[in-house]
N, C-alpha and C positions, 0 to 999 in steps of 0.2 A: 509592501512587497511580501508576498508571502511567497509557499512552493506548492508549485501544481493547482492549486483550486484556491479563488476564493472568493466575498462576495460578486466581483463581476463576472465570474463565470458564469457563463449560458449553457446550463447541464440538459441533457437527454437522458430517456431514460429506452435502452433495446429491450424487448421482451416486456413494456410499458403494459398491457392489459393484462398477462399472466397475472396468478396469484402472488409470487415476490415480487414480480417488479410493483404491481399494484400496492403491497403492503409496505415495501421498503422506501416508494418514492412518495409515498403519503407521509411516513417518519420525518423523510429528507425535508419535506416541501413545510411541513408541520415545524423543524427544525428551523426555517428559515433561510433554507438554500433554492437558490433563484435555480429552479425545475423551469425550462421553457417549454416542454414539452415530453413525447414519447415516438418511440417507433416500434409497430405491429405489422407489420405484412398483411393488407388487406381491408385493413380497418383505417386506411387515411381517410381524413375528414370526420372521424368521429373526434367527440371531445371525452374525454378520459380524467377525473381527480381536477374537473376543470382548466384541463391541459388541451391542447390540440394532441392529434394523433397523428402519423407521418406512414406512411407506406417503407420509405426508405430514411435514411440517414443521408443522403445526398437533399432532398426534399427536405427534411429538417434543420441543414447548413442552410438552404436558398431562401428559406420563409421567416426562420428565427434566430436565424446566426448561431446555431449549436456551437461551441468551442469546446466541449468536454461530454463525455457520454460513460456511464453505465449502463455496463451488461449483467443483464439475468435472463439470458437465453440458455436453453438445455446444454447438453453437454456435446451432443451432434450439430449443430449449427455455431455452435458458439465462436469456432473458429472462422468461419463465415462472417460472422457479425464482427468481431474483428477490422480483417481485413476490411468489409465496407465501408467501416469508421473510416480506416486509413485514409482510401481511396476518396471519401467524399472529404476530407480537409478537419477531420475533426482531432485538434490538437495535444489530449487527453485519457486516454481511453483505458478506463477501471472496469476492470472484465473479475467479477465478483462467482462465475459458475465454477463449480468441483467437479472433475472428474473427467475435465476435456480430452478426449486421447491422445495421446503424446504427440502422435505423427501428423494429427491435427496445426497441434501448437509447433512443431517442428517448421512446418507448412507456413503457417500463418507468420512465426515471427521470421522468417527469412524474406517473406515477402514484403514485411513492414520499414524492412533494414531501411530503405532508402529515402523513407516516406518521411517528411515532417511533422511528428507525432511520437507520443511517448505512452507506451504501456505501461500499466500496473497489473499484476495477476498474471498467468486468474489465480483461481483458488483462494483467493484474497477477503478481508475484512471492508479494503476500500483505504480513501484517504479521508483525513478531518484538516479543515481549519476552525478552531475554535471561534464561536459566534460568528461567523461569514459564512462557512459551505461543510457539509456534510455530504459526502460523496461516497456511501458504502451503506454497511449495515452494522455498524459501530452506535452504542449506546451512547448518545451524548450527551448527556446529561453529568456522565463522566470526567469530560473535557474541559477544562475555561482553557482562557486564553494567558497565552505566556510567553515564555523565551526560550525554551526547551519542545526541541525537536525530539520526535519518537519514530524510527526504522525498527518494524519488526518483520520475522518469517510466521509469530503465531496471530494468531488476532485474539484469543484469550490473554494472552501477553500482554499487547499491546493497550487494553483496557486496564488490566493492573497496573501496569508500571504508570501510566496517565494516573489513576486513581492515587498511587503514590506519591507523586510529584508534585499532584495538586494538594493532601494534604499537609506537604511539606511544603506548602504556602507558594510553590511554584506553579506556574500554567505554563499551557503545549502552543508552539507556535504553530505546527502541523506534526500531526502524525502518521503516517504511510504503512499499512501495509501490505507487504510486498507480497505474502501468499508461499507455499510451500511446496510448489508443483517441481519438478525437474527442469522443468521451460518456461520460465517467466522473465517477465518485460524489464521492468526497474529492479537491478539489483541492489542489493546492500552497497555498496561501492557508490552504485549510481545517485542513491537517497542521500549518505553520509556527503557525500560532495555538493548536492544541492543544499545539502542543510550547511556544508561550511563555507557556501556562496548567499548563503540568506543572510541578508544585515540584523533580521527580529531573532535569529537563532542562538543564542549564547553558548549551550551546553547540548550533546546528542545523546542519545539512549541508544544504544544497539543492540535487541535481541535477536538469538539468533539460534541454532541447533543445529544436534548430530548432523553429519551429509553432507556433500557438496564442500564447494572450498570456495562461499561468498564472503564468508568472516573473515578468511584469513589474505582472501583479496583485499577487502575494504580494510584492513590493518596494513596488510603493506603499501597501499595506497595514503594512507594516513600519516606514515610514516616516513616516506618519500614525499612528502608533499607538506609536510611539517603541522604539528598538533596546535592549527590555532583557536581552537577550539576544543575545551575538553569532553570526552568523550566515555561514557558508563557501559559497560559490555557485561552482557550475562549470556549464556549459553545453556542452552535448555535439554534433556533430554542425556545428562550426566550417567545414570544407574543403568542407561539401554543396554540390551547384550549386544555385542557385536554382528555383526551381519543379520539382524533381525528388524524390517522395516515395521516401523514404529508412527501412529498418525500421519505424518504428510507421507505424501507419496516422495518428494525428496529427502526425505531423512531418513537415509540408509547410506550407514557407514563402509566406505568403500577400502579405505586406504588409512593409513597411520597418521593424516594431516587431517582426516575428517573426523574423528573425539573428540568428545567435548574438551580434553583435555590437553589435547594438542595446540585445538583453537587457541585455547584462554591464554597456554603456552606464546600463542604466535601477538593474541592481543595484549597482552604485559609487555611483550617486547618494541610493542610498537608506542606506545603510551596509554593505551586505552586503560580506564580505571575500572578492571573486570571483578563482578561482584560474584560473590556461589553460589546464590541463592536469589532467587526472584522475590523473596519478603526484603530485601537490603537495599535494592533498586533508588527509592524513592530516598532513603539515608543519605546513600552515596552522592546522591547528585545534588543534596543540601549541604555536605559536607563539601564537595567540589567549588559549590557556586558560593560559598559561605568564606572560601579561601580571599 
């Protein structure tokens, strides 16, 4: 049992001929993630990285049993591609493009609401499971495998605190991330809860940063739902000036609950064991698991 992806997952890849998806699904498939194919608009029936090609993602559910798809479609379609996942049954859906316009993904995830499938992104790194599936654009070489879940908003992040954990003789049992856009699919809340419904999960990582009030959801959810599982929180993006957006298009501080200092505030009080610094990450959660 893993969360979200692993080896039996039957991945797709949208925007499969373009230059990322071509490079990124060579990585994946290179990695040893069971790639069943792609979809291009127009090019079904060609073979691609020795993959079939799909016109749609409906056609790639009916021929290969798609169950999980990444997107590296432009930033104009992207939300299109989306929705089409939904709509053909694919139960998965890591939307990896930046810069989707809002009212796009406004669009799109309201349409999804009712669908049986679960977003990750966009604006995302992707999700890993260590030795089974590599579902993003995540180094993995980075990754073994382990008992420590990782939820992040950066994906620079989330390859450090991995790098930490593992040479703190720990491995990742999956790491998510979730992507920094305004409008994304799986939030913090939604990861931390799947990671304390996974039986391989022992310990979570939760990075997070300035903006938005997904940290200090997933802390009061942690908290109301009791800490059975410990949990390491860092919050990034400390020294920002106030009102001044910063890397993601979500980190921009609105209100007195979105500083970093608020969060970390709201995560101490829930139990999460919040670190100040992202070189401490990988300490903390051998010191945790060490108890």
């Amino acid at each position: 049992m893993s969360v979200l992806v692993n080896k039996d997952s039957k991945i797709i890849v949208q925007g499969f001929t373009g230059s990322e998806g071509t490079f990124h699904a060579g990585q994946m498939i290179e990695y040893g993630t069971n790639v069943v194919g792609g979809v291009t608009p127009g090019k079904g029936g060609q073979s691609h990285l020795d993959k079939p090609v799909f016109n749609t993602v409906k056609e790639a559910v009916d021929r290969v049993s798609a169950d999980v798809t990444i997107i590296f479609v432009p930033p104009a379609f992207a939300a299109d591609a989306i929705m089409e996942a939904a709509d053909a049954g694919i139960k998965v859906i890591i939307t990896i493009t930046e810069g989707i316009p809002v009212a796009d993904m406004v669009k799109a995830a309201d349409y999804i609401k009712n669908k049986d499938c679960r977003l990750v992104g966009p604006n995302c790194p992707g999700v890993i499971t260590p030795g089974e599936a590599k579902v993003g654009i995540m180094p993995g070489f980075v990754f073994k495998k382990g008992k420590v879940g990782i939820v992040s908003k950066s994906g620079t992040l989330t390859y450090e605190a991995s790098d930490q954990v593992v040479k703190q003789g720990f491995g990742i049992s999956t790491a998510i991330g979730i992507g920094g856009d305004p409008i994304i699919g799986t939030t913090t809340k939604d990861a931390i809860e799947l990671f304390m419904n996974d039986p391989e999960t022992e310990a979570i990582v939760m990075i997070g940063e300035i903006g938005g009030q997904l940290e200090a959801d997933a802390a009061k959810w942690i908290k109301e739902n009791g800490n059975k599982k410990p949990v390491i929180g860092f919050i990034a993006g400390e020294t920002a000036p106030a009102g001044r957006t910063m890397g993601h298009a979500g980190a921009i501080v609105g209100g007195s609950e979105d500083t970093a200092q608020a969060k970390k505030k709201i995560m101490r009080e829930s139990g999460i064991h919040v670190v100040d610094s992202p070189a401490e990450i990988g300490k903390k959660v051998a010191e945790v698991l060490s108890k």
